[in-house]
RODRENNU-290221 format. One line per field, with one value per residue (C-alpha): x negated, y, z negated; residue number from 1; residue in one letter. Coordinates in steps of 0.1 Angstrom, whole numbers. Example, Ala and Ser with C-alpha at 12.3 -4.5 7.8 and 13.67 -1.06 7.14 Angstrom:
2
u c(-123 -137)
v c(-45 -11)
w c(-78 -71)
k c(1 2)
r c(A S)
***
This chain:
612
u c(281 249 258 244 269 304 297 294 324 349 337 351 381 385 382 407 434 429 438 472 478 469 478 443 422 414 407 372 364 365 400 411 389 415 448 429 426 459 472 454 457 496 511 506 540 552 583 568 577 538 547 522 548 546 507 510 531 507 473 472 433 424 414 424 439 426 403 429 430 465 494 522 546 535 561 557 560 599 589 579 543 524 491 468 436 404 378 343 329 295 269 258 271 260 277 278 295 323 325 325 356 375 372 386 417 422 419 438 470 466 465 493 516 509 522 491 504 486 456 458 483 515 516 500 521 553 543 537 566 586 566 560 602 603 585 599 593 587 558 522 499 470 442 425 387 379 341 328 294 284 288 251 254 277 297 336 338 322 340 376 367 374 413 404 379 408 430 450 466 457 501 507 474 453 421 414 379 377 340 331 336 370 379 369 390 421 413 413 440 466 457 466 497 525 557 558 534 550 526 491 473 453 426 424 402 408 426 463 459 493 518 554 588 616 602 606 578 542 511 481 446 437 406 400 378 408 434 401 407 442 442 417 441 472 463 493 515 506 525 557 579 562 578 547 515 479 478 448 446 409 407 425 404 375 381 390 358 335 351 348 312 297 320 334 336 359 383 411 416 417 435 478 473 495 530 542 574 580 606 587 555 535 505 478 449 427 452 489 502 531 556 574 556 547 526 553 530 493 491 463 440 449 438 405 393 393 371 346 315 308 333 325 323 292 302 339 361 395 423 463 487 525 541 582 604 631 667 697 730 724 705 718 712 677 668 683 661 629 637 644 610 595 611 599 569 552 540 504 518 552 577 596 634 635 613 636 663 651 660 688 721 744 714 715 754 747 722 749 775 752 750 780 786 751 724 690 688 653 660 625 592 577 607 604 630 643 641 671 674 638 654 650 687 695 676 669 662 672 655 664 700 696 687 713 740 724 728 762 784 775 762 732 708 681 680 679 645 632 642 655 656 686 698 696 716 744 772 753 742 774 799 773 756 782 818 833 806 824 835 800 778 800 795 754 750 767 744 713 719 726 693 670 693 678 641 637 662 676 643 625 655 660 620 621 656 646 605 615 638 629 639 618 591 622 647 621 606 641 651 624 632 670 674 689 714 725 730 753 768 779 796 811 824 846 856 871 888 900 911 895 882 911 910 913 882 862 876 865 830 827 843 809 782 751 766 748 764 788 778 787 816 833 818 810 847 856 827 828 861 866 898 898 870 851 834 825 832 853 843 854 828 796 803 794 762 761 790 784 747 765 789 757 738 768 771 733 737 759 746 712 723 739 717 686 711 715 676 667 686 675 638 636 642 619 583 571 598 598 622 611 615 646 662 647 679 716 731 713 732 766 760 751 786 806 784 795 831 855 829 820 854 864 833 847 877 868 840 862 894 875 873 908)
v c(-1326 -1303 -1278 -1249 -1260 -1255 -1217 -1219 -1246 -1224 -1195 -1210 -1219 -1179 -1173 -1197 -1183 -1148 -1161 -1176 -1145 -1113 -1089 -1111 -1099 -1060 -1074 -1086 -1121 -1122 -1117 -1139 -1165 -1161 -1163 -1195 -1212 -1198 -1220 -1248 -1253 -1243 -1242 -1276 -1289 -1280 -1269 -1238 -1202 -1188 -1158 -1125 -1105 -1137 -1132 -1089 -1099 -1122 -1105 -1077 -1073 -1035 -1002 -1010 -1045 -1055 -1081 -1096 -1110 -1128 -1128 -1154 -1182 -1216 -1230 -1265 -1260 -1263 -1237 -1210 -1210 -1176 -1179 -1152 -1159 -1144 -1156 -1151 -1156 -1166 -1187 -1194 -1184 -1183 -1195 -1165 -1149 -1175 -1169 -1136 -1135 -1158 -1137 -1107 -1128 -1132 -1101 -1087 -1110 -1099 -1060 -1067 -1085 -1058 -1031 -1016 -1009 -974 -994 -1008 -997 -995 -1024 -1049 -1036 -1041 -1077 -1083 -1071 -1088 -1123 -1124 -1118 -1153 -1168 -1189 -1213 -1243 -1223 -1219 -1191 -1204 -1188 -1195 -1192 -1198 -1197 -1209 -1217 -1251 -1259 -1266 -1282 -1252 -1270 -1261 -1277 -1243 -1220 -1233 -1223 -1190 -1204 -1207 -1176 -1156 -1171 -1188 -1221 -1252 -1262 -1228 -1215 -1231 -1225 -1239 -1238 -1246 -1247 -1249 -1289 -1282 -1260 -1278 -1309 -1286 -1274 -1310 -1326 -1295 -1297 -1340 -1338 -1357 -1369 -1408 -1434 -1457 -1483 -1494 -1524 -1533 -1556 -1584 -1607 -1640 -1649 -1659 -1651 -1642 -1641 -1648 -1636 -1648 -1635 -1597 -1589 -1601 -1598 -1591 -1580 -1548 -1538 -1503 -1495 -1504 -1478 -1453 -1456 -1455 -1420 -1410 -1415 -1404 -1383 -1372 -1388 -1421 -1411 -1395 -1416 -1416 -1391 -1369 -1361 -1359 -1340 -1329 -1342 -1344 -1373 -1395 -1385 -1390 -1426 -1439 -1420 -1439 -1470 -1470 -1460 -1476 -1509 -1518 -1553 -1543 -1520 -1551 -1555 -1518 -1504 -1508 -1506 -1494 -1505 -1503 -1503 -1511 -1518 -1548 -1565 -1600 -1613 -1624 -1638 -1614 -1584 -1575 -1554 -1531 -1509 -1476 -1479 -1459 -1459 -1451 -1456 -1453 -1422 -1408 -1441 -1439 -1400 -1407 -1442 -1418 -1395 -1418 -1416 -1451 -1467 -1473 -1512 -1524 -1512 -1525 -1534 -1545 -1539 -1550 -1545 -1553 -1546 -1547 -1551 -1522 -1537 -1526 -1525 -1485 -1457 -1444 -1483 -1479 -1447 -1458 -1492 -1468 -1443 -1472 -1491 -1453 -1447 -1477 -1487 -1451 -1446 -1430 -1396 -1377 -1376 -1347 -1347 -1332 -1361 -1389 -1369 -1359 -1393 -1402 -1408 -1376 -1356 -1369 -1363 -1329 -1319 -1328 -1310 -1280 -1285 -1279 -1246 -1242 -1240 -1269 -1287 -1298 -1336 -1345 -1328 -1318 -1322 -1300 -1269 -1267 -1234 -1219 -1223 -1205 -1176 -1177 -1180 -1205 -1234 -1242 -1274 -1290 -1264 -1241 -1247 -1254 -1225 -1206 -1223 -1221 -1183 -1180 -1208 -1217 -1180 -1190 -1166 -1168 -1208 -1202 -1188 -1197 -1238 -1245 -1280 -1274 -1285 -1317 -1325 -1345 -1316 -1291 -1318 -1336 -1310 -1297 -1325 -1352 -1328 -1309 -1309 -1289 -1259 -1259 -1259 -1230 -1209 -1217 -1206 -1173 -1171 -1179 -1147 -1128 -1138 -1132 -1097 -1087 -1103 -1087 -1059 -1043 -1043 -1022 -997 -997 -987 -955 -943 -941 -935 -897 -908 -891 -927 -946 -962 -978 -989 -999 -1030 -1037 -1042 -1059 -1087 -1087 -1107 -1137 -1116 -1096 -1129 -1142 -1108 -1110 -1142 -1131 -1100 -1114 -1145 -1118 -1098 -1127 -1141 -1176 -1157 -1138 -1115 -1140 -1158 -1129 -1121 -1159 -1150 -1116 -1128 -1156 -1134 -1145 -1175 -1211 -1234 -1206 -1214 -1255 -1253 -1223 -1207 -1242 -1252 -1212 -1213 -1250 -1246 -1229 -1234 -1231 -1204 -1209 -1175 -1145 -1118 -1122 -1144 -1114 -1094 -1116 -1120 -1079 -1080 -1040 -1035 -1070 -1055 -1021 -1040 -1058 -1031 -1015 -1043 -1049 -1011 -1016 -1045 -1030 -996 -1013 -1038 -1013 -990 -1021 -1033 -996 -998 -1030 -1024 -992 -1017 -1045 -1033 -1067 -1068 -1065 -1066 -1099 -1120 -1098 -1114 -1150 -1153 -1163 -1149 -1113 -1116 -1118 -1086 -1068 -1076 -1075 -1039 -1018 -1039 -1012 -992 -1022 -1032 -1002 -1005 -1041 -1028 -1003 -1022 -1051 -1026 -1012 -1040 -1043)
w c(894 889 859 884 908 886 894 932 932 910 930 965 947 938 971 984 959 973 1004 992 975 997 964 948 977 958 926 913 910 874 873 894 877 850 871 890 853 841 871 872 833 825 864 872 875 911 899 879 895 900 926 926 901 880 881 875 847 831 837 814 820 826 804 765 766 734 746 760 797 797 779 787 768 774 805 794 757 745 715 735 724 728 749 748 769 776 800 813 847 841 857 816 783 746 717 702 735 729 693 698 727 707 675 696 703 668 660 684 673 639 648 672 648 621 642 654 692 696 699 737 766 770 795 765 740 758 769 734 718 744 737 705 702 711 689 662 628 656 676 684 694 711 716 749 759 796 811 843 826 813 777 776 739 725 695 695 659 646 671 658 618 630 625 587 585 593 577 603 593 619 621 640 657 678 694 731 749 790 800 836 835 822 845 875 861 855 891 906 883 900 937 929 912 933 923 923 932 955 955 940 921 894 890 860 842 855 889 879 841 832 806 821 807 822 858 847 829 823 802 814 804 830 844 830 861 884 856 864 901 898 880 902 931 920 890 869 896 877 847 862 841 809 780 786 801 785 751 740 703 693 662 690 713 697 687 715 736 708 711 746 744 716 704 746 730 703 728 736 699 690 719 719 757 788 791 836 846 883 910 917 909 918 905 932 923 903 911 902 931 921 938 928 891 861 831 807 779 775 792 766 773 811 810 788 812 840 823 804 819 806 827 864 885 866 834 830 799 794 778 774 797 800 831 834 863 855 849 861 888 894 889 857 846 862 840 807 809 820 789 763 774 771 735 721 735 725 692 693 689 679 705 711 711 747 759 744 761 796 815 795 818 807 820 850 854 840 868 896 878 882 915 920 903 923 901 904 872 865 847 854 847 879 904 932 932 962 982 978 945 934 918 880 874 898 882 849 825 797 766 786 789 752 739 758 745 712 714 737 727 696 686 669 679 655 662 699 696 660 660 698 685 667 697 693 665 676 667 696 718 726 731 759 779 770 768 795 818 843 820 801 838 844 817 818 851 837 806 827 848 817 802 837 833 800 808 844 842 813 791 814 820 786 775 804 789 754 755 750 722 688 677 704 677 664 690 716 695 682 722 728 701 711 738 721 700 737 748 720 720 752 751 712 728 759 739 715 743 762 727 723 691 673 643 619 633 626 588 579 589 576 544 543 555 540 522 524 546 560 596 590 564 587 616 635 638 652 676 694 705 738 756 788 793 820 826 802 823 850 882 904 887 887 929 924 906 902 881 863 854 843 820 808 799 779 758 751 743 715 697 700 684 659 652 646 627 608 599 594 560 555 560 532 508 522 538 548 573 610 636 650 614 607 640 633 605 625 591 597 633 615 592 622 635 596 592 622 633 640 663 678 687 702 723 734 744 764 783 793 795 824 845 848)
k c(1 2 3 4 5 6 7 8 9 10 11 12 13 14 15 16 17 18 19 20 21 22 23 24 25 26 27 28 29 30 31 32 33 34 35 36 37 38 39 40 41 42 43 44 45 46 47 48 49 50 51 52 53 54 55 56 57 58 59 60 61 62 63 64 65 66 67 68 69 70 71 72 73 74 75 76 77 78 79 80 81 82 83 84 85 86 87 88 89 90 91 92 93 94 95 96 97 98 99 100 101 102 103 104 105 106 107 108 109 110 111 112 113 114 115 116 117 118 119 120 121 122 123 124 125 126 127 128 129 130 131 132 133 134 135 136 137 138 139 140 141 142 143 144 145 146 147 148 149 150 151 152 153 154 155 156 157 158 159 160 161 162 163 164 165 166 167 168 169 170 171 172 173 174 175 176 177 178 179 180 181 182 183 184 185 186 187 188 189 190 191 192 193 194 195 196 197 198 199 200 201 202 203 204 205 206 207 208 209 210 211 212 213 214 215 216 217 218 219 220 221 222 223 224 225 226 227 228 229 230 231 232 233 234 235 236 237 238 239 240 241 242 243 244 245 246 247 248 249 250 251 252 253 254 255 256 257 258 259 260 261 262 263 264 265 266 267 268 269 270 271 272 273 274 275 276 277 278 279 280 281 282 283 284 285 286 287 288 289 290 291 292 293 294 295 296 297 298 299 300 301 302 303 304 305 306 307 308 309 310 311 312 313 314 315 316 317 318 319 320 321 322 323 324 325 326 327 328 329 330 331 332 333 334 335 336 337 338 339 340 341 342 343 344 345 346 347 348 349 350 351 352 353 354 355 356 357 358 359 360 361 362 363 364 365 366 367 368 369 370 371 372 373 374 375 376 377 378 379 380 381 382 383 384 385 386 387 388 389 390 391 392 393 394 395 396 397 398 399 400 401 402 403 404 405 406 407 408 409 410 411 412 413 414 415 416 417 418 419 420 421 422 423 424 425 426 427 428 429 430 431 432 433 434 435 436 437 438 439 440 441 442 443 444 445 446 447 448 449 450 451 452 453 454 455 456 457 458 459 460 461 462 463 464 465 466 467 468 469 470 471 472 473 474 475 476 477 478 479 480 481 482 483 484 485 486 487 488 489 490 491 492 493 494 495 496 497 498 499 500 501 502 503 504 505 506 507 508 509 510 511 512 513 514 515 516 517 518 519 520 521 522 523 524 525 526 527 528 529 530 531 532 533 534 535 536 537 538 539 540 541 542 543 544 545 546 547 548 549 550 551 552 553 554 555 556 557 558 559 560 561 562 563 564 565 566 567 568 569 570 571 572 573 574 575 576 577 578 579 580 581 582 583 584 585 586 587 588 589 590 591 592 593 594 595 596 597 598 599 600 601 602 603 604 605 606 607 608 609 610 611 612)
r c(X X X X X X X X X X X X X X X X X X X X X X X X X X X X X X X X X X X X X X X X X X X X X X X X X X X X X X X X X X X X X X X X X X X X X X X X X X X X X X X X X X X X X X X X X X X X X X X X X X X X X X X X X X X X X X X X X X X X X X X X X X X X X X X X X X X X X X X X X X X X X X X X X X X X X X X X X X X X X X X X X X X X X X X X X X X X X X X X X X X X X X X X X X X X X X X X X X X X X X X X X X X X X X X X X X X X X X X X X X X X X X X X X X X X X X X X X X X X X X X X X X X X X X X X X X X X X X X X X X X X X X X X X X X X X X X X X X X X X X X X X X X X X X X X X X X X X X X X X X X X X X X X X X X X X X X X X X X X X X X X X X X X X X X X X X X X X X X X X X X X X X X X X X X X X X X X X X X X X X X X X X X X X X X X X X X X X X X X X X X X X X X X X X X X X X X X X X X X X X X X X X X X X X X X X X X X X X X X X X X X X X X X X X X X X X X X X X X X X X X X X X X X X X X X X X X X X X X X X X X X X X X X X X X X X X X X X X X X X X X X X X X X X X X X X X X X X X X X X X X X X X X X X X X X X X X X X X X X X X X X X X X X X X X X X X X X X X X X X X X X X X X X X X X X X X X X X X X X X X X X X X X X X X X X X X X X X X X X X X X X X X X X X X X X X X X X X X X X X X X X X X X X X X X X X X X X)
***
């Protein structure tokens, strides 16, 4: 495509997106340039909520933002990764333009994270309070550059030193920088994404040159041209069972786009190549024709052939490919076999716990178990949520359900935000996806309603009661990091009332506040064990969501005022804290509780005492 054309083809796309949105049609181009690259870059999976309040939350763009054009958390990162974007709708653009734009980022984050709110509006500062709550030891904060204009030869190697010029370490910052080439392929790889390819075929070297096992599998050497047209058909679609899609990762990258382009010779020996699984497969002649098949590994080589310029049908290469016929007498068979070949076969980059998990059989069994207490259970990335379950609380996912049990069941509230994986440590992961499904599906679907409470609800309630507060400067940021201790506050309170947690439950842990290894030598044992709960608050209560949003808000009340009372005192005698760090710590949780017991048990009572 002619450089002077990515304008023009970006701006038709603006135009279409005001059309699918009639709250875009006011606004100037340049800001829905952003909300078209926020959703063509992080939105792609179907099943993503991407309504018009999702976009007004997002798009903070306007009179004092701070440089600052969105602010969102990552929805496909498990860590809750902070994205904070700027972008400029240009037909061309100067390096030092994007130097410039991405040094305001950074210095906006830096300002922001010191404190320094009186510097932009209030709606900035509240949706970065409320984000930057969330993040934790395992996260990112990516700064994102957008443009419409070329790149033109502008180098991104000097643009990213900012990171060190700041003093910004490359582990937990990270710069990204979409030109107008970029954007149009985030554009295109979007509008493709489907769920499954059903069937497709790829070329090979010589007709019939195959390596037989046992009539399930066979090795074959692939015709990157025929992978290139295969993306180019099916895009993302093409990797639906692999443990993830395309990550950017630019030493990979980089060697792979040489060897491609300078040593094609040398690209079979180099290359670990793509692994296929299929229902079916037969080789014929110079193809193998395949049906209901994934790449479940070489997803970064399959992703790169379809952009390399140097591959097209007079300029072919190949390189290794094993294709398997899945095994197995059922579907939970089927997917264990897909996820085993997945596990082992991928070892170009680290694979995250939830991606070794997502297929695996309890998962499945999970998802219908949800069902039935009626809530969608996302098992695989970009499934469809059906209609009637779009609303936030009624579907959900496997980090998701995670971290709330993190927080509710197993009261670990700095963990739920700070190190979700914790999860997956065999002691957390069991008792939830592999125990009493039944009770546990329950008692999530109650816990996601209390968390889209606090996140859509209570937080903005909460800001308009107490901005005239002589204590707002205070209380307002510690709210605003809370969610995750209102959560397991919630759960800790009626488990106490309804008496699955007695007195003497409570004494243990106040007696080993603070203490190394309290939470596995004593707390673990009081807090896995739930009886027969199946609800926090009465079932009667959540059918009548006013006065189960009333009880809500008491309780967040109490924690909160406690909880701030708490990290005042703790604060005079440490400067370099803040009340998102302070609620990182589980054990800072507990002496919020030990510190203010008796008035927080009275409060207890008479909350649940009311419902009768």
């Amino acid at each position: 495509m002619d450089k002077k054309s990515y304008y023009q083809t970006i701006s038709a796309r603006i135009q279409s997106l005001k059309e699918g949105f009639p709250g875009l049609r006011q606004k100037p181009d340049e800001h829905v340039f952003t909300v078209l690259c926020v959703k063509s870059n992080f939105f792609k999976n179907p099943s993503l909520s991407f309504t018009e309040a999702d976009i007004d939350n997002f798009l903070v763009d306007s009179v004092k933002d701070g440089g600052v054009d969105a602010l969102f958390s990552d929805p496909n990162s498990e860590t809750n990764n902070l994205i904070i974007c700027q972008s400029k709708y240009y037909e061309n653009i100067t390096f030092d333009a994007v130097r410039d734009a991405v040094a305001k980022m950074i210095l906006f984050y830096k300002g922001m994270d010191r404190g320094e709110y009186e510097t932009v509006n209030e709606k900035v500062q509240r949706r970065f309070l409320s984000l930057n709550a969330e993040i934790g030891e395992e996260s990112k904060v990516c700064f994102v550059f957008y443009t419409s204009a070329p790149k033109n030869g502008i180098r991104e190697d000097r643009i990213r030193k900012l990171l060190d010029e700041h003093g910004l370490n490359s582990v937990n910052y990270e710069i990204q920088l979409y030109f107008g080439e970029d954007v149009l392929d985030e554009i295109k790889e979007s509008e493709s994404r489907r769920p499954s390819v059903e069937s497709g075929k790829i070329e090979i070297d010589k007709a019939n040159n195959a390596l037989v096992y046992n009539d399930d599998a066979v090795i074959v050497n692939a015709s990157a041209f025929s992978i290139k047209e295969l993306y180019a058909t099916y895009s993302t679609s093409l990797l639906s069972r692999n443990l993830r899609y395309f990550i950017k990762k630019r030493d990979i990258d980089a060697s792979i786009n040489e060897t491609i382009s300078k040593c094609p010779d040398t690209f079979w020996f180099k290359n670990n190549g793509l692994t296929i699984i299929c229902d079916d497969f037969y080789v014929d002649g110079k193809q193998v024709k395949l049906q209901n098949f994934s790449i479940v590994n070489g997803g970064q080589t399959t992703t790169l052939l379809h952009k390399s310029k140097d591959i097209n049908k007079g300029n072919d290469l190949y390189l290794p490919c094993k294709i398997i016929r899945t095994i197995g007498e059922n579907e939970d068979d089927k997917n264990l076999f897909s996820l085993e070949i997945a596990k082992a076969t991928n070892s170009q980059k680290a694979i995250k716990q939830i991606d070794l998990k997502s297929n695996a059989p309890e998962q499945v069994r999970f998802g219908n178990e949800m069902r039935n207490v009626g809530i969608f259970y996302q098992t695989k990335r970009g499934e469809e949520i059906p209609r009637d379950y779009r609303e936030d609380y009624k579907n959900t996912d496997l980090v998701e359900v995670g971290k709330l049990c993190l927080a509710g069941i197993f009261q670990l509230p700095g963990s739920s935000r700070s190190k979700p994986s914790t999860l997956y440590l065999e002691k957390y992961y069991i008792p939830v996806f592999n125990g009493d499904q039944m009770q546990i599906c329950s008692l999530v679907k109650e816990l996601l309603y209390i968390d889209s409470y606090y996140k859509k609800t209570f937080i903005t309630k909460f800001d308009k009661a107490k901005e005239n507060s002589p204590n707002a400067a205070e209380i307002i940021p510690f709210a605003h990091n809370a969610r995750t201790i209102c959560i397991s506050f919630v759960a800790l309170a009626s488990r106490f009332y309804y008496k699955n947690i007695k007195s003497s439950d409570l004494k243990t842990i106040f007696d080993h506040v603070n203490q190394d290894k309290a939470y596995d030598d004593y707390y673990y044992d009081i807090f896995k064990e739930l009886d027969d709960r199946n609800f926090f608050i009465p079932k009667k209560v959540f059918e009548c969501k006013d006065k189960y949003d009333e009880i809500l808000y008491k309780l967040f009340e109490v924690i909160i005022s406690s909880g701030r009372r708490y990290y005042s005192v703790k604060k005079e005698s440490d400067s370099t804290l803040n009340e998102s760090n302070f609620l990182k710590r589980d054990s800072n949780y507990f002496a919020i509780l030990k510190s203010d017991w008796e008035n927080i048990e009275t409060k207890i009572n008479e909350v649940f005492g009311s419902i009768g």
